[in-house]
C-alpha positions as CSV (number, residue, x, y, z in Angstrom):
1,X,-14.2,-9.4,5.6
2,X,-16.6,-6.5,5.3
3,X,-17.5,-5.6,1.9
4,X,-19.0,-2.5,0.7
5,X,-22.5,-1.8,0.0
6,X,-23.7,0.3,-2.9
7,X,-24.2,3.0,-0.2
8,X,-20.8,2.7,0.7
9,X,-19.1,3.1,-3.0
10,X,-21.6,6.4,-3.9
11,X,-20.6,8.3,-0.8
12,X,-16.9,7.1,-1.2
13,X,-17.2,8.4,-5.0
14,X,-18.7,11.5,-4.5
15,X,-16.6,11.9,-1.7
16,X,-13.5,11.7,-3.9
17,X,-15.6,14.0,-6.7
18,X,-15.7,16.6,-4.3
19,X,-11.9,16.9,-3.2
20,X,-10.6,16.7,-6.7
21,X,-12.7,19.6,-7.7
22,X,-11.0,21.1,-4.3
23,X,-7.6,19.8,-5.7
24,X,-8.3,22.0,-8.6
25,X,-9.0,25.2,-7.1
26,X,-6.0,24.7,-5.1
27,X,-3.9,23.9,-7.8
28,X,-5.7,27.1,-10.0
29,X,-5.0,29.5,-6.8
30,X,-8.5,29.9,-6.2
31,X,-7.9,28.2,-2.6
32,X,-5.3,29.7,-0.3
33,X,-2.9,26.9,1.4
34,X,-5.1,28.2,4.4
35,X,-8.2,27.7,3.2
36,X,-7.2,24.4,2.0
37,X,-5.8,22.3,4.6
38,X,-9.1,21.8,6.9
39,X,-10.3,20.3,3.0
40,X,-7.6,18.0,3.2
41,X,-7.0,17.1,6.0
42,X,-10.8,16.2,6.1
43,X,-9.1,13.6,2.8
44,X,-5.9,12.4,4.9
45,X,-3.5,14.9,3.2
46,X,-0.8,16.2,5.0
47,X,1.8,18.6,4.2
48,X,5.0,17.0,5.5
49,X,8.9,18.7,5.2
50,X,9.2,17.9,2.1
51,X,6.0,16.8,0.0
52,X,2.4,16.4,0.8
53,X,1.4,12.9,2.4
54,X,-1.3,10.8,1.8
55,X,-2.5,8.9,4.9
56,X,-4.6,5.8,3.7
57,X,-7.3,4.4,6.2
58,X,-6.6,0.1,6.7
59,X,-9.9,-0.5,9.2
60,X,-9.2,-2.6,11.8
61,X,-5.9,-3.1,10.2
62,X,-7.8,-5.6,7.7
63,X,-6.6,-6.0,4.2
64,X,-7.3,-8.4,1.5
65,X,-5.0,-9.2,-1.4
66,X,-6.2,-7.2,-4.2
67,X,-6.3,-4.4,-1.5
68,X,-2.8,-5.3,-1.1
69,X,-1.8,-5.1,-4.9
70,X,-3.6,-2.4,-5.4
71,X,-1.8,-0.5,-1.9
72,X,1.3,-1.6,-4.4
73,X,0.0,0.1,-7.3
74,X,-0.4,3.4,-5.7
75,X,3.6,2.8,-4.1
76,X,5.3,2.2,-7.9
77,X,2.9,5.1,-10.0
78,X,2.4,7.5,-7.8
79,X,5.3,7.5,-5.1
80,X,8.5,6.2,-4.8
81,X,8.2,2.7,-5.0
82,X,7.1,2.0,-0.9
83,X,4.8,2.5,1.8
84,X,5.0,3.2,5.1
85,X,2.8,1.4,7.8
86,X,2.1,3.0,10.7
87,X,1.3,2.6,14.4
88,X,-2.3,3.1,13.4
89,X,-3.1,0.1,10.9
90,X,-2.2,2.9,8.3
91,X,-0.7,3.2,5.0
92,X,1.1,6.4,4.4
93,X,2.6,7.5,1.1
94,X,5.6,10.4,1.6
95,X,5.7,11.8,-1.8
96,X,2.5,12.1,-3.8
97,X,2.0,15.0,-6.4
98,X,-1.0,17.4,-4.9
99,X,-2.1,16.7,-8.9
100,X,-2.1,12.8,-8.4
101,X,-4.2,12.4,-5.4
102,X,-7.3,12.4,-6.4
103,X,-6.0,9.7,-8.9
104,X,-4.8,7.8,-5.9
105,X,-8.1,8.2,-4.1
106,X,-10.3,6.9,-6.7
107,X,-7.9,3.8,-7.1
108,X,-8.3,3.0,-3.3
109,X,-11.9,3.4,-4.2
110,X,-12.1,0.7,-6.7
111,X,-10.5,-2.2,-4.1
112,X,-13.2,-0.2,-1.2
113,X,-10.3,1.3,0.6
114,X,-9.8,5.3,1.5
115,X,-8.2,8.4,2.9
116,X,-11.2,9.6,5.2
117,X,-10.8,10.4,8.6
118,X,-7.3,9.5,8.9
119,X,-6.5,13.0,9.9
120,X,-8.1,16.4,10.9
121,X,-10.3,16.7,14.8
122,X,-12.5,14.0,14.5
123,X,-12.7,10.3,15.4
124,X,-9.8,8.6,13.1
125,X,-9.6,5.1,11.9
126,X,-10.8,2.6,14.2
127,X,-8.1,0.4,15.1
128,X,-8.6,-3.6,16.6
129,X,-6.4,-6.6,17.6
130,X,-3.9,-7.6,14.0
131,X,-4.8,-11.4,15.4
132,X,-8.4,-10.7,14.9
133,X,-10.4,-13.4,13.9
134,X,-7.8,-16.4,14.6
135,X,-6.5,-15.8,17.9
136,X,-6.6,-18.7,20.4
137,X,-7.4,-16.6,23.3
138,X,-10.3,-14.4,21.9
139,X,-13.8,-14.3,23.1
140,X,-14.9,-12.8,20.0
141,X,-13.9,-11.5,16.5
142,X,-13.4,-7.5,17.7
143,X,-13.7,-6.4,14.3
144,X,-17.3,-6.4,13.6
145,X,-17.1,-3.8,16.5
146,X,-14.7,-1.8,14.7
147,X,-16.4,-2.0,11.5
148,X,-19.5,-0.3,13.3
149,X,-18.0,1.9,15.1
150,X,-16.2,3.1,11.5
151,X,-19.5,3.3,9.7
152,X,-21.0,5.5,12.5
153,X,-18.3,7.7,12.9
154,X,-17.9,8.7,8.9
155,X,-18.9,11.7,8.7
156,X,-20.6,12.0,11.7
157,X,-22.4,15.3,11.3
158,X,-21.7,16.1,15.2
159,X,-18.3,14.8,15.7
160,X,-16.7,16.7,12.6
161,X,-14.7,19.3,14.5
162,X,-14.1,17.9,17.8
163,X,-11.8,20.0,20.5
164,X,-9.2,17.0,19.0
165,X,-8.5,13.8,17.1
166,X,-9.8,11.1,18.6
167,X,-8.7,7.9,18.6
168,X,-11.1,4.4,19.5
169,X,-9.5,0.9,20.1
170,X,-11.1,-2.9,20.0
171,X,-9.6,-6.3,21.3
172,X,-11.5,-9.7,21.2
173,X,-9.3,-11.2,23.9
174,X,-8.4,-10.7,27.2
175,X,-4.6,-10.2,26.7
176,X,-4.4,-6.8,25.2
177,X,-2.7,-6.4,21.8
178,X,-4.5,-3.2,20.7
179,X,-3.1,-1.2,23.3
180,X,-6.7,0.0,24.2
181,X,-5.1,1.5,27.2
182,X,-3.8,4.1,25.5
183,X,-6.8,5.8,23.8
184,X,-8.9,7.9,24.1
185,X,-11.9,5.0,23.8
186,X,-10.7,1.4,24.6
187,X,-13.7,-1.1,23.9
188,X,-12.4,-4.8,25.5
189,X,-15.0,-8.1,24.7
190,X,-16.1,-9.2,27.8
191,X,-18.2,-11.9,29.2
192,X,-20.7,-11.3,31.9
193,X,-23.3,-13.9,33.7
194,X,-22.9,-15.9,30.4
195,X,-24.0,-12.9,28.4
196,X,-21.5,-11.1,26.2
197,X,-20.9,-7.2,26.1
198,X,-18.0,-4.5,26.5
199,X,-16.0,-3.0,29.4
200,X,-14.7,0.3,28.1
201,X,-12.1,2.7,28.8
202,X,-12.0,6.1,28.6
203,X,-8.7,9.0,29.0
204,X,-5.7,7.1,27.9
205,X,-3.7,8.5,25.1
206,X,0.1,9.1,24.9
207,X,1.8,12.6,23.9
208,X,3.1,15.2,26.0
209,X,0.9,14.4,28.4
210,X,0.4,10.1,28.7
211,X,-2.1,8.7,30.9
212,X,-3.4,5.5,31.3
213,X,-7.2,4.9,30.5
214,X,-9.3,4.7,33.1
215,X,-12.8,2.5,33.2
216,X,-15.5,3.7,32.0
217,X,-18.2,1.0,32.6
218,X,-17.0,-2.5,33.3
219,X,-19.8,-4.0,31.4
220,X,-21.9,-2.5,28.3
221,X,-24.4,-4.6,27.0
222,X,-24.0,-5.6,23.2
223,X,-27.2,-4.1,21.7
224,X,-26.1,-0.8,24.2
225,X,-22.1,0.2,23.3
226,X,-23.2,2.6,20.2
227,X,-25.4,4.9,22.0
228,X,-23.0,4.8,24.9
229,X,-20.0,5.5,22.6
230,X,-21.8,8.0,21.0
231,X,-22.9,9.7,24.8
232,X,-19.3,9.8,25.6
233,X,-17.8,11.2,22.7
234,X,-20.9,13.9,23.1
235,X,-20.0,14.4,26.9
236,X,-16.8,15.5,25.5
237,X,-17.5,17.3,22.4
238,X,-19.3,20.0,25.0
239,X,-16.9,19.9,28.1
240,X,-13.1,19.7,26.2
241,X,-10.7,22.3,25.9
242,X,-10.9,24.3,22.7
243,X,-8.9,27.5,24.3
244,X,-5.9,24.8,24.3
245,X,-4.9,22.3,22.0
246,X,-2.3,20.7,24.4
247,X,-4.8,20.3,26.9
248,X,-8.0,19.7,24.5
249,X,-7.6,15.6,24.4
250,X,-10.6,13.4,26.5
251,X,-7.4,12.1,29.1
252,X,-7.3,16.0,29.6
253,X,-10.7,16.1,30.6
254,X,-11.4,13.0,32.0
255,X,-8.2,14.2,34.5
256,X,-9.9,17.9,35.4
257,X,-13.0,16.7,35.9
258,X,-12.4,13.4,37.6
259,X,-13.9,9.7,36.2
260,X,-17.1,9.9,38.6
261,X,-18.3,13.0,37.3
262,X,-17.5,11.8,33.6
263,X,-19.3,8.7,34.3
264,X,-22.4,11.0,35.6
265,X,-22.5,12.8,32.5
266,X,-22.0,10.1,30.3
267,X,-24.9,8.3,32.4
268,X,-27.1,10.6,31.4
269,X,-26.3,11.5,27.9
270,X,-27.0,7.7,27.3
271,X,-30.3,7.9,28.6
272,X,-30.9,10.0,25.3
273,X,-28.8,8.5,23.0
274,X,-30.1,5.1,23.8
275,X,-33.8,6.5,23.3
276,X,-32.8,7.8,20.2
277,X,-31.4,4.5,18.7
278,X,-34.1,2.6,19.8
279,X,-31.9,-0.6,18.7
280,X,-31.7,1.3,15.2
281,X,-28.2,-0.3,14.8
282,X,-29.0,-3.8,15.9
283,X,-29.7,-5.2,12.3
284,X,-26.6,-3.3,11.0
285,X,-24.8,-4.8,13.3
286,X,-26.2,-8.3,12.8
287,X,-25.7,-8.0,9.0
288,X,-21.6,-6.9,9.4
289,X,-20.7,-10.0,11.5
290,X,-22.2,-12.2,8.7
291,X,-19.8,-10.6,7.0
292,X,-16.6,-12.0,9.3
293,X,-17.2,-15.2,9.5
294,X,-14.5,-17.6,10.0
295,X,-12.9,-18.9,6.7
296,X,-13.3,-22.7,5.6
297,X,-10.3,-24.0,7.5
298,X,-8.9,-27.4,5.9
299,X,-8.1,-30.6,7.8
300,X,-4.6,-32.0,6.5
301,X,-1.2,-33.2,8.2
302,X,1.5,-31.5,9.2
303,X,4.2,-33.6,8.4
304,X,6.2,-30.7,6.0
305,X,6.1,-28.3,8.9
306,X,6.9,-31.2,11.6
307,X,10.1,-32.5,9.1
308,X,11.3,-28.5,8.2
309,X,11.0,-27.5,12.2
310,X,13.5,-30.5,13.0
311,X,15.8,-30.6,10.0
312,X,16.3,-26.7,9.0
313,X,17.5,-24.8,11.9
314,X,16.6,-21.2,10.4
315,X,13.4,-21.9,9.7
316,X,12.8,-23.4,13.2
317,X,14.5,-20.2,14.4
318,X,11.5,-18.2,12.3
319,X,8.8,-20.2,13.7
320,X,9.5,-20.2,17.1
321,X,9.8,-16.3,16.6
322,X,7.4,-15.0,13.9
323,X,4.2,-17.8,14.8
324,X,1.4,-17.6,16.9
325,X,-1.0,-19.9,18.3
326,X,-4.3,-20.5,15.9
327,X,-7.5,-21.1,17.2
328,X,-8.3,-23.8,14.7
329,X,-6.4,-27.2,14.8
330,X,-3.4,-27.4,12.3
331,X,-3.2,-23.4,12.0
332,X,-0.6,-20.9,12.7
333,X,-0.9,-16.9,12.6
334,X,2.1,-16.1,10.5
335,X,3.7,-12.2,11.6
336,X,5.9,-11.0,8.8
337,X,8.9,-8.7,9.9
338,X,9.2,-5.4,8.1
339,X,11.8,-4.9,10.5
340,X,14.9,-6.4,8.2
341,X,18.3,-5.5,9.7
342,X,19.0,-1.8,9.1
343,X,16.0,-1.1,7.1
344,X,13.1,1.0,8.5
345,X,10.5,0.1,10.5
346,X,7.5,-0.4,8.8
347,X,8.5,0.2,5.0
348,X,7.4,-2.3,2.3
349,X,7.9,-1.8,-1.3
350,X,5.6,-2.5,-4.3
351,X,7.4,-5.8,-4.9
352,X,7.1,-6.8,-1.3
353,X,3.8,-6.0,-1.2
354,X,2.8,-7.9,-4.2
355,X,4.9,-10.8,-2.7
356,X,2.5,-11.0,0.9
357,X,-0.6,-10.3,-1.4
358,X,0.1,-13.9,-3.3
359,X,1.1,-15.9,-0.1
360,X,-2.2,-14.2,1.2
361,X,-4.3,-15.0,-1.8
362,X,-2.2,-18.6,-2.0
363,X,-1.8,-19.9,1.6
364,X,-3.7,-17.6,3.5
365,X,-7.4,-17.5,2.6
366,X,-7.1,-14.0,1.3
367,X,-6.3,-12.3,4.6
368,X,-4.0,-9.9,5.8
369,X,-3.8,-7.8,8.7
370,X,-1.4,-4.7,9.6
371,X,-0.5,-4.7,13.4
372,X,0.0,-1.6,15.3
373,X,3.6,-2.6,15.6
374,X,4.0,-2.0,11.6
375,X,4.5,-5.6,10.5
376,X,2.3,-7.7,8.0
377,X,-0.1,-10.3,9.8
378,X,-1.3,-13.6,7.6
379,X,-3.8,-14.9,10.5
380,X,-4.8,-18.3,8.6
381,X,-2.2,-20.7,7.4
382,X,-2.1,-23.9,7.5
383,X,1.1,-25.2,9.3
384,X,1.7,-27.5,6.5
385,X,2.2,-24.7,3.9
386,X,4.8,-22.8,6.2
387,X,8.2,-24.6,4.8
388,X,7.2,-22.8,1.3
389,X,5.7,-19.8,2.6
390,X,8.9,-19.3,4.0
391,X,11.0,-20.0,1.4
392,X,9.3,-17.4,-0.8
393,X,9.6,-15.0,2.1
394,X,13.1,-15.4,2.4
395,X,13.7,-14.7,-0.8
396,X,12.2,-11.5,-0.9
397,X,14.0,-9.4,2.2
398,X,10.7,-10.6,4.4
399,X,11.8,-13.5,6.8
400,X,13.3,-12.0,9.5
401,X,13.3,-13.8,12.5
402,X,13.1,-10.8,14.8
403,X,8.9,-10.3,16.3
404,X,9.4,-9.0,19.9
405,X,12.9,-8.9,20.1
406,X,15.4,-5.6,20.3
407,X,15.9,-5.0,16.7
408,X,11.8,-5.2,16.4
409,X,11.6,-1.4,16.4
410,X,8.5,0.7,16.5
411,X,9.4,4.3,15.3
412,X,7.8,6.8,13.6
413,X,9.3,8.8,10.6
414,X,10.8,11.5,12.7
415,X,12.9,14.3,11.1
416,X,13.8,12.3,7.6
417,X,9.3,13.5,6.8
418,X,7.8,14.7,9.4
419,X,6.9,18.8,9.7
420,X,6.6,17.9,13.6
421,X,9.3,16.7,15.0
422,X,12.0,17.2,16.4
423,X,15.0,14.8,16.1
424,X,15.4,11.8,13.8
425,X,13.8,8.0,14.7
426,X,14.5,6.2,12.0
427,X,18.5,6.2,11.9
428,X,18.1,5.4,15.2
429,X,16.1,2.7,15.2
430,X,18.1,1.5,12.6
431,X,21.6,1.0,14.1
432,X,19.9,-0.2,17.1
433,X,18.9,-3.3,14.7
434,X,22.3,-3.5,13.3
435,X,24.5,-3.2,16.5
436,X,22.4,-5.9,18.2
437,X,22.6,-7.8,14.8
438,X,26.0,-7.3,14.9
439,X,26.4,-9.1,18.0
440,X,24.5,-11.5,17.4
441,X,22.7,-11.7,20.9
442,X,19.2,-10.6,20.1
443,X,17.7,-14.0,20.2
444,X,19.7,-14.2,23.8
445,X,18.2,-10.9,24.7
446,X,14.5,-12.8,24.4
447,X,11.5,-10.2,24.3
448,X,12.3,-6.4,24.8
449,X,10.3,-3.6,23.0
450,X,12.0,-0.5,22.0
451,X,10.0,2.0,20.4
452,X,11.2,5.9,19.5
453,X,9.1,8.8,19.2
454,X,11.0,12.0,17.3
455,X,8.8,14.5,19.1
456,X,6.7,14.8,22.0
457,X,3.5,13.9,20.0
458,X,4.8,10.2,20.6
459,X,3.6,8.4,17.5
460,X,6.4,5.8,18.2
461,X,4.2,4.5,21.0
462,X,8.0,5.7,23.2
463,X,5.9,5.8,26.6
464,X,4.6,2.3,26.5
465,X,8.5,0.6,25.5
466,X,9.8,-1.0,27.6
467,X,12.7,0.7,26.6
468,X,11.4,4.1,25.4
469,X,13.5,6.4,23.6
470,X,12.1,10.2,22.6
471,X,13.8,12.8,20.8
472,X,13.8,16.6,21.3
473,X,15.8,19.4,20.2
474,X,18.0,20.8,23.3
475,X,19.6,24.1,22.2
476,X,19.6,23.1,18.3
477,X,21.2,19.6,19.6
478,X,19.4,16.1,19.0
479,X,18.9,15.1,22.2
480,X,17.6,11.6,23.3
481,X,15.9,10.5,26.5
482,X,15.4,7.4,27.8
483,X,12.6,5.9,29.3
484,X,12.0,2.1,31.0
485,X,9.2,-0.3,32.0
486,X,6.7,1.1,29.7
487,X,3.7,-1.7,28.9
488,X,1.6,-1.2,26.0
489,X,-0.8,-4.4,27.0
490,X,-3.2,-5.4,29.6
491,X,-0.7,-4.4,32.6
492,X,-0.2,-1.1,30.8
493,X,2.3,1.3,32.4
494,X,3.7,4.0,31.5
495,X,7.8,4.7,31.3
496,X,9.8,6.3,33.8
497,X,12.3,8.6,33.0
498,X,15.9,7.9,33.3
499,X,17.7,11.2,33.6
500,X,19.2,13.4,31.5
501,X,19.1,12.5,27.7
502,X,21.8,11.2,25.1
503,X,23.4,13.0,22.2
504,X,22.7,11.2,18.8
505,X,26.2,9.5,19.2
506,X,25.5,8.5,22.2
507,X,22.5,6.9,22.3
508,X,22.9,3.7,20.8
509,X,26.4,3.1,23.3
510,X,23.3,3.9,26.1
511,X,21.2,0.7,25.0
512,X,23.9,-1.6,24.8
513,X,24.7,-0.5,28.4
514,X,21.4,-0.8,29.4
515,X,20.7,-4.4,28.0
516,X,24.2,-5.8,29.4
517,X,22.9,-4.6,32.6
518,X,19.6,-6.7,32.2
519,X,21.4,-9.4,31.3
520,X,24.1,-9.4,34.2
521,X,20.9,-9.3,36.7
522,X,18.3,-11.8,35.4
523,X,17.6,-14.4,37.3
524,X,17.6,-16.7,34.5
525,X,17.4,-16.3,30.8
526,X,13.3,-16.9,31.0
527,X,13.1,-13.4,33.3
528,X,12.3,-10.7,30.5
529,X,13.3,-7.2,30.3
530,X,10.0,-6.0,31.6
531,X,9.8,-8.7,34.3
532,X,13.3,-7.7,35.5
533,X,12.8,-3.9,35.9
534,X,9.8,-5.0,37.8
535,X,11.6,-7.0,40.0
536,X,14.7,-4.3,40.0
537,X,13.3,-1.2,39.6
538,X,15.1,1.8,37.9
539,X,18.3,2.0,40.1
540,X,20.9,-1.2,38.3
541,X,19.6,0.4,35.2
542,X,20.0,3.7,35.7
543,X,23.7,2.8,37.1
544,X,24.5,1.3,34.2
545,X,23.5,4.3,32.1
546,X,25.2,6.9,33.7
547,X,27.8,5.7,36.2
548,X,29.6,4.1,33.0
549,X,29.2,7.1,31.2
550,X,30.6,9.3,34.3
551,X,33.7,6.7,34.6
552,X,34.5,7.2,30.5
553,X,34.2,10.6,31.0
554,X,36.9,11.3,34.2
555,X,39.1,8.8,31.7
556,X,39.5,10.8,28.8
């Protein structure tokens, strides 16, 4: 994994000089909260209901296990014991003292890890593929890519104060788990007349206004994707909406002025940018992938994992769910739940942290990633340590045998932290987990993807669910709707709306409707969720939903 140079360590620390001085005049009244929050923001500091909230930048979702202990430290001095991972291959801390940030920040400095650019109008933390590096499928290691595209978009003196946030996503392999549809740059590895480069997206993004990316180029030559990144985010830097912040997003532009013409302008903006690169970033480039090479990978049996599978039905149950296929021989990507029964999505505490930090450091060649879907990635173990690993996992809350299934929740922090929105995400998402658990069924269910955004700004992904839930305020009432056949991978779609939306009691009554329906039309227990509605389309679903309701109703 990418280590920093002395470059990087004197800009981070006199980065972090800077804002605690800021810190100071804040704290001594010499700043206004006005005149502070661009300053912070520029630091990934929020203001959130009830406390500030640091937002701490995981590139490429990439962490190693000191980073880890250290993400632990910050949890049990400076917060309340946790963090929360989020939907970007973040780390967010709820209840920092304003005082005690600029502690935290020089801490993250020491293991090379920050708060930059993980908030404010400019391009935020680059986000890849959480199987990065071990996937079976990939064409290349995407984060290299990311890792550029980080160091020349920090502090970019051009792309400070863009019309918006902008977000860029990279995947190695052909099946999409980056969701690079749904940004505002999706960068896919690609190979080309036995030459590899980059087919790129541009538009998508999610919010009250979703959109699918469309394609930029189909094919970007390796030594050409920064000047062409850099000519697009230019393009739109001078064309997007700043009379508008709801309409101020590249899929807003992209959508006015129609993908030809974007592609014209971007055409030509490259002609410059490329001439002003003049292949300036090639040795970079060829200097950060030396630094992701593959780890040394040992050669041993897999009789343990071999006698466990057959003799120990739960941890058979936890492999066939929570492993993925390894590129190397005898390997197995290991996804850790943090998606227990009940608790919330994406929260680990100190304890647990420390916990993945030693199976990382012990089993896992020192590597962790954090997935978009807010669970803990160990890409390299071998299959012969799983029996322990899982053992220890067990024993700390973290061996849940629940990736892809119903209780599996993506949802952001709604109403219990943020300032934003506009109904609560986490209660539901956790008696979702514990009804289904309840029943006992999930595993019967088979792959469905719920997520639940508490506002319109859809940071619980709701759109691309295949069961989508969003909440809004209707009158002063929580009110939830429901949307199905969302896709957040490489047959993207976007959610259709059901109908009218659910009251908070209500809503979790609605999904069990909706998934007996599924089940009653299947054609076999293989058919998922998503292939069903395809297959279906809206109308047993929506049936299900309301006819029910309408029948309960006229009863009472």
């Amino acid at each position: 994994m990418y280590r920093y140079t002395e470059f990087d360590t004197a800009f981070i620390q006199e980065r972090n000089r800077q804002f605690r001085a800021q810190v100071e005049r804040r704290i001594a009244g010499n700043l206004t909260e006005d005149e502070f929050k661009p300053l912070r923001l520029m630091n990934g500091l929020y203001l959130q209901l009830h406390a500030y909230m640091l937002r701490v930048a995981i590139p490429y979702g990439t962490l190693s296990s000191a980073q880890m202990r250290q993400l632990a430290l910050l949890a049990e001095k400076w917060d309340k014991g946790y963090g929360h991972f989020t939907t970007r291959q973040n780390i967010q801390y709820n209840w920092p003292k304003l005082s005690d940030v600029p502690d935290m920040l020089d801490a993250l400095a020491e293991v090379n890890l920050h708060a930059i650019q993980t908030s404010g109008n400019t391009i935020r933390n680059v986000t890849a593929d959480h199987f990065a590096g071990a996937a079976a499928d990939e064409i290349a290691d995407p984060r290299p890519v990311a890792e550029l595209l980080r160091q020349w978009s920090t502090d970019h003196p051009e792309f400070q104060f863009l019309p918006r946030k902008f977000k860029i996503a990279v995947t190695g392999a052909p099946n999409d788990r980056a969701v690079i549809k749904a940004h505002d740059i999706g960068i896919e590895i690609v190979e080309q007349g036995g030459k590899q480069g980059y087919r790129v997206l541009v538009g998508g993004g999610l919010g009250r206004t979703p959109m699918i990316g469309k394609v930029l180029s189909d094919f970007v030559a390796q030594e050409d994707l920064l000047p062409f990144v850099e000519a697009t985010v230019s393009v739109w830097n001078l064309l997007g909406r700043r009379d508008n912040k709801y309409k101020a997003r590249i899929k807003i532009t992209v959508h006015e002025h129609g993908i030809e013409e974007i592609q014209r302008l971007v055409t030509e903006r490259f002609a410059e940018t490329k001439a002003a690169f003049n292949g300036a970033d090639l040795d970079l480039f060829a200097e950060i992938k030396e630094s992701f090479g593959a780890p040394a990978f040992r050669n041993a049996p897999e009789d343990d994992f071999a006698a466990s599978y057959e003799a120990d039905p739960v941890f058979r149950s936890w492999a066939d769910t929570n492993l993925a296929e390894h590129k190397a021989p005898g390997y197995a990507i290991v996804q850790v739940s943090l998606k227990a029964h009940g608790q919330t999505p994406g929260d680990a505490s100190a304890d647990q942290m420390r916990v993945l930090a030693d199976l990382a450091e012990r089993f896992g060649h020192d590597e962790l990633r954090i997935s978009h879907e807010q669970n803990v990635i160990l890409p390299h173990v071998h299959k012969s340590d799983l029996p322990q690993l899982h053992q220890i996992l067990k024993a700390h809350g973290l061996a849940t045998a629940n990736i892809g299934k119903i209780s599996d929740i993506i949802a952001c922090p709604g109403m219990d932290y943020c300032a934003l929105a506009t109904a609560r995400s986490i209660p539901i998402a956790t008696q979702i987990a514990t009804r289904f658990d309840e029943l006992k069924t999930e595993h019967e269910i088979g792959d469905l993807k719920i997520k639940i955004s508490g506002c319109i700004n859809a940071c619980g992904h709701h759109h691309v669910g295949h069961i989508g839930i969003l909440g809004l305020d209707r009158g002063g009432v929580e009110t939830y709707q429901i949307t199905l056949g969302g896709d957040a991978t490489e047959t993207a779609a976007l959610g259709e709306r059901t109908g009218p939306g659910f009251s908070y009691e209500e809503i979790v009554p609605a999904i069990e409707r909706l998934v007996d329906a599924y089940v009653a039309n299947r054609e076999s227990a293989d058919e998922t969720f998503l292939q069903a509605y395809r297959r279906l389309g809206m109308a047993p679903f929506k049936e299900a939903l309301y006819e029910t309701e309408k029948k309960n109703a006229e009863a009472a």
